[in-house]
C-alpha positions in Angstrom: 66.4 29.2 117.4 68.8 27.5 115.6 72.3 29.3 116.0 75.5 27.9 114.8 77.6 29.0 118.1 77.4 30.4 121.7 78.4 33.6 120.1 75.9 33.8 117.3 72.9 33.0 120.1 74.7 35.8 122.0 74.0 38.0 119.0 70.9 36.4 118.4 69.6 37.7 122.8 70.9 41.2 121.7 68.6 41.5 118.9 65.5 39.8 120.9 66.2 42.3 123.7 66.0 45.4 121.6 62.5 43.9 120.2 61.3 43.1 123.4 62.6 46.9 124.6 61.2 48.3 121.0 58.1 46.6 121.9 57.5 47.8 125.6 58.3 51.2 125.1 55.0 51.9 122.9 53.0 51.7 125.9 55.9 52.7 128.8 57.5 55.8 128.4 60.5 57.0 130.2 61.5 54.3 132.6 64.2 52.8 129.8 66.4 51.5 133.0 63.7 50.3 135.1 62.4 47.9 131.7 66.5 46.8 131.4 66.5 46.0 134.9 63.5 43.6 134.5 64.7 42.4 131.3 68.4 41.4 132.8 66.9 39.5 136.4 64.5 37.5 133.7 66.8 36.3 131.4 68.8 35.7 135.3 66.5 34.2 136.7 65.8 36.4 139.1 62.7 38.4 140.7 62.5 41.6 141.3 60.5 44.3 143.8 59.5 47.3 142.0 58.9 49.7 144.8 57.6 53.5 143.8 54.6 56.0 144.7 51.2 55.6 143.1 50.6 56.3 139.7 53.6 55.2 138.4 52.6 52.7 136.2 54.0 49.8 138.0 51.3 47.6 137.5 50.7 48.3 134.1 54.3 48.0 133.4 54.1 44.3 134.5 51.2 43.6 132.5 52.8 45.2 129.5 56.0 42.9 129.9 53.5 39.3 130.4 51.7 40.1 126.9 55.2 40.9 124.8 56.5 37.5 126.2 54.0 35.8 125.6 53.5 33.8 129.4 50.9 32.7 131.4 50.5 35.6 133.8 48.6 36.0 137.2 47.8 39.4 139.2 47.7 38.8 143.1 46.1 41.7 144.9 47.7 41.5 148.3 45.3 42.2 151.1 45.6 42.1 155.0 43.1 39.1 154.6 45.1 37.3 152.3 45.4 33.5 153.4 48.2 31.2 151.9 45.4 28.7 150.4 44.3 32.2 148.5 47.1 31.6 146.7 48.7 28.7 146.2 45.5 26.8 146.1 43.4 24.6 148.3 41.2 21.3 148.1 37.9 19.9 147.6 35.6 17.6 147.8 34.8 16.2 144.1 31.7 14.2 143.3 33.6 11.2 143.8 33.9 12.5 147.4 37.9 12.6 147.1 40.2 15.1 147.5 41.2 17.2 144.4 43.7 19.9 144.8 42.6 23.0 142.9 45.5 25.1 142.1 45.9 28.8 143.2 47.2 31.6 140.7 50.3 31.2 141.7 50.7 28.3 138.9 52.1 31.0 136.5 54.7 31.8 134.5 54.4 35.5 135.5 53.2 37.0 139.0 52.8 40.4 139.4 52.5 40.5 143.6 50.6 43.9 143.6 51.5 45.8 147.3 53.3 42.9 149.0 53.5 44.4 152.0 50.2 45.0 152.5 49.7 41.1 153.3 50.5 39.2 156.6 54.3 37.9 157.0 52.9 33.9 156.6 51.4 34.5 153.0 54.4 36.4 152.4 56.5 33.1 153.0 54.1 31.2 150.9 55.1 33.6 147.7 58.7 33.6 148.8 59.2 30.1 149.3 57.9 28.9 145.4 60.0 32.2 144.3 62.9 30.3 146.2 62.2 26.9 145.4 60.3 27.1 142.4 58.4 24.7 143.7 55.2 24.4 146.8 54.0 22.3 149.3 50.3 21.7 149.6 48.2 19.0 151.0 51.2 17.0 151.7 52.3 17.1 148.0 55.3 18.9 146.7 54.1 20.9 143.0 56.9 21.9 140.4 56.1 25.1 138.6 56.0 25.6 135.5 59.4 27.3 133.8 60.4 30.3 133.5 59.0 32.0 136.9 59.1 35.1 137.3 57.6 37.4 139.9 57.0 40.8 139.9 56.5 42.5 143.5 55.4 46.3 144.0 55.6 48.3 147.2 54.0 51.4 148.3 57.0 52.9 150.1 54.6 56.1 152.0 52.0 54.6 152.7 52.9 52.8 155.8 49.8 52.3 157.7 48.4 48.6 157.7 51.7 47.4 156.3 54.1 44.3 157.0 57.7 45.4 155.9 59.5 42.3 154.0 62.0 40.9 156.4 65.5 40.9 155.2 65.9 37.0 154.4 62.7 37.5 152.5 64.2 40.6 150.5 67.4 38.6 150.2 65.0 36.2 147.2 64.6 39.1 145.5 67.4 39.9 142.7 66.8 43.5 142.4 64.7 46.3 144.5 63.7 49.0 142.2 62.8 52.4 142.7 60.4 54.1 140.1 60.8 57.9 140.3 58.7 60.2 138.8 59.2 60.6 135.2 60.4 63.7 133.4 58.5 66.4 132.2 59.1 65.8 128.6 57.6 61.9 129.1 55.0 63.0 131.3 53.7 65.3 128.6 53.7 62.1 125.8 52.2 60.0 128.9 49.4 62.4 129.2 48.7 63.2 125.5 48.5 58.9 124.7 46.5 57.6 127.6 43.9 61.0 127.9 42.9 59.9 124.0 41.6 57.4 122.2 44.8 56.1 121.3 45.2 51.7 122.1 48.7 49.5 121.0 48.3 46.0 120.3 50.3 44.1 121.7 52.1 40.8 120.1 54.2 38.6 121.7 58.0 38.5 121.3 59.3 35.5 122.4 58.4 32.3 123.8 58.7 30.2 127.1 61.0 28.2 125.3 63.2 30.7 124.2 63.4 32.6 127.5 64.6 29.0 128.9 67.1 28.5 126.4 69.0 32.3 126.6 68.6 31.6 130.8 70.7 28.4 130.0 73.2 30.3 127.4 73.4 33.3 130.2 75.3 31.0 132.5 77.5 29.4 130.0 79.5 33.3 129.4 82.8 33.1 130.7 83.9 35.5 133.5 87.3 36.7 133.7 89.1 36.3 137.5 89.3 40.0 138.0 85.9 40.4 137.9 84.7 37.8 139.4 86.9 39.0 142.3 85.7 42.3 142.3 82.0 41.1 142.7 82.6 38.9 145.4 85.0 41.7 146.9 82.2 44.6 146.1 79.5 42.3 148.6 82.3 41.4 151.1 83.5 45.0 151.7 79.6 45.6 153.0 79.7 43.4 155.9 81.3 45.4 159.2 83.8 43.8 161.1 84.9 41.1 158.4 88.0 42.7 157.6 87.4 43.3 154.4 85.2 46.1 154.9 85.6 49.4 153.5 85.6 52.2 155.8 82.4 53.7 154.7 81.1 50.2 156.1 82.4 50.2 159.4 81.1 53.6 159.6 77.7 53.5 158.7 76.5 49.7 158.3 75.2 47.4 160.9 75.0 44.4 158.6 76.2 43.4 155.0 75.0 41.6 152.2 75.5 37.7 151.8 76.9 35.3 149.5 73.4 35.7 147.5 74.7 39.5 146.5 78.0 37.7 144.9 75.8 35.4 143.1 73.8 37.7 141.5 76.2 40.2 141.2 78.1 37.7 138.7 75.1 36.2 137.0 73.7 40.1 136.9 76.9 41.1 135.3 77.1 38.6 132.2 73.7 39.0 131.6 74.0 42.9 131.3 76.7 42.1 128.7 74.8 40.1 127.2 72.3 42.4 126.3 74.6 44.8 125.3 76.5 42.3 122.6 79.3 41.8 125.0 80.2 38.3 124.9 81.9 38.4 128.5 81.2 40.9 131.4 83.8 43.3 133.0 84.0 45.5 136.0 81.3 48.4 134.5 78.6 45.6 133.9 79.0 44.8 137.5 78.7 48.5 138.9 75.7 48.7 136.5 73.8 46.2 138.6 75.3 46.9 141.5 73.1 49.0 143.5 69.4 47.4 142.8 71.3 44.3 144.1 72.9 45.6 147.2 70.0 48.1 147.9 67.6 45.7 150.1 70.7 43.8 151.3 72.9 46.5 153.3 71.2 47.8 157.0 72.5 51.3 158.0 72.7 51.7 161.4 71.9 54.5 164.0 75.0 57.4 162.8 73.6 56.4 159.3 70.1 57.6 160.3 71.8 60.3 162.0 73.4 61.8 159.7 70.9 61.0 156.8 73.1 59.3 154.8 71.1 57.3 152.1 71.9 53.8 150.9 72.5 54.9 147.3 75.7 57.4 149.1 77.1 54.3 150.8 76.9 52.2 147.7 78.1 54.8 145.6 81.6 55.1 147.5 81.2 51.3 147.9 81.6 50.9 144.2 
């Protein structure tokens, strides 16, 4: 990992990225945006909810993305019964008779949260507060995490029953929600034909912890020219009703916006999506590309929305 310039590691991410995609796509077929979009909030440092029907390979998507990069990875099956100490650890009584905090799976690099919202809101805050933080509090002791952390969250959006919806400043930590349709015929034939035979991939890792660190470092060093920096932070601001700034469509059908985080990510979103297409600064397109996983979870539609069934994806489709 020895590169001569910015602009040679630049080159350097491209070609890792490819590998990594290369790599995935033996054992995922047909979700080639979904993998970018979880390959552009890693290398952001971001999280991301995955939210889709059954059967769409969610989890083994995740699992297929901790072996390629080579990272400590944990699975946590939410349940109703779920208890904070179930995953972030708890203590006990050693021979010595002291104390001795045992540490819970969320010390990981990688956490696939399988059905988040199937768990109770306060073991929802205990995930979203080390996603936040990077860090926890237990038994009166604050625990770093180890870097790069990443989490992975999957939602069941029909089956509703015996569910805790994310609240919206617990959406807000997530970078991107991501919807998982079904795939196409074509892929569903080659998904079929692989996995009802005898057929296995092995698997080899990719790239390293330290690796991922350094292009997360190199991601925030690209330079952003004004104009699009302005039309990120202008994109979030012309959500929020009654600002001013907001865009007709807005005032019309939107009871609240999205926040400063939205600009953030918008920008960081952008240069990494540049990145990883060998651009060595992003513009405008790179920012509509990220655009709606980022302001999906972040914009409420109020009642004429609902009324009139107008969908998220229209409003942030005139939006942009």
């Amino acid at each position: 990992m020895e590169f001569k310039n910015d602009v040679e590691a630049l080159d350097g991410l491209r070609d890792k990225f490819s590998e990594l995609k290369k790599e995935i796509t033996r054992v995922i077929y047909g979700q080639d945006e979904i993998i970018t979009q979880v390959m552009v909030s890693l290398f952001s440092r971001g999280h991301v909810l995955l939210i889709g029907v059954p059967g769409l390979a969610k989890t083994l998507m995740v699992t297929t993305i901790a072996k390629i990069l080579g990272l400590n990875y944990s699975r946590i099956q939410f349940t109703p019964d779920l208890m904070p100490s179930d995953i972030i650890g708890t203590e006990i009584l050693d021979k010595e008779r002291q104390f001795k905090f045992i540490k819970g799976p969320l010390f990981a690099n990688i956490i696939l949260a399988d059905e988040i919202n199937r768990t109770p809101p306060k073991t929802q805050s205990a995930l979203l507060e080390a996603m936040q933080e990077r860090a926890i509090t237990a038994a009166g002791q604050r625990f770093e995490l180890e870097s790069p952390f990443f989490v992975l969250a999957t939602q069941n959006p029909i089956e509703q029953e015996g569910t805790y919806p994310l609240p919206e400043a617990q959406l807000d930590r997530f970078m991107f929600s991501v919807w998982l349709d079904y795939p196409k015929y074509d892929d569903e034939i080659t998904i079929v034909k692989n996995t009802t035979s005898n057929l296995t991939f092995d698997l080899k890792p990719v790239i390293s912890a330290k690796e991922i660190l350094y292009y997360q470092d190199l991601i925030r060093k690209i330079p952003i020219n004004d104009n699009v920096l302005n039309y990120a932070v202008t994109l979030a601001a012309k959500t929020r009703p009654g600002n001013g700034m907001a865009a007709d469509v807005s005032e019309q059908y939107l009871k609240w916006g999205a926040g400063p985080r939205a600009s953030q990510y918008l920008v960081v979103g952008a240069k990494t999506h540049a990145a990883l297409r060998g651009k060595y600064s992003p513009d405008i397109e790179d920012v509509q590309a990220v655009a709606p996983s980022i302001l999906r979870h972040r914009i409420i539609k109020n009642y004429k929305a609902e009324a009139e069934n107008i969908s998220v994806e229209q409003i942030i489709e005139k939006l942009v």
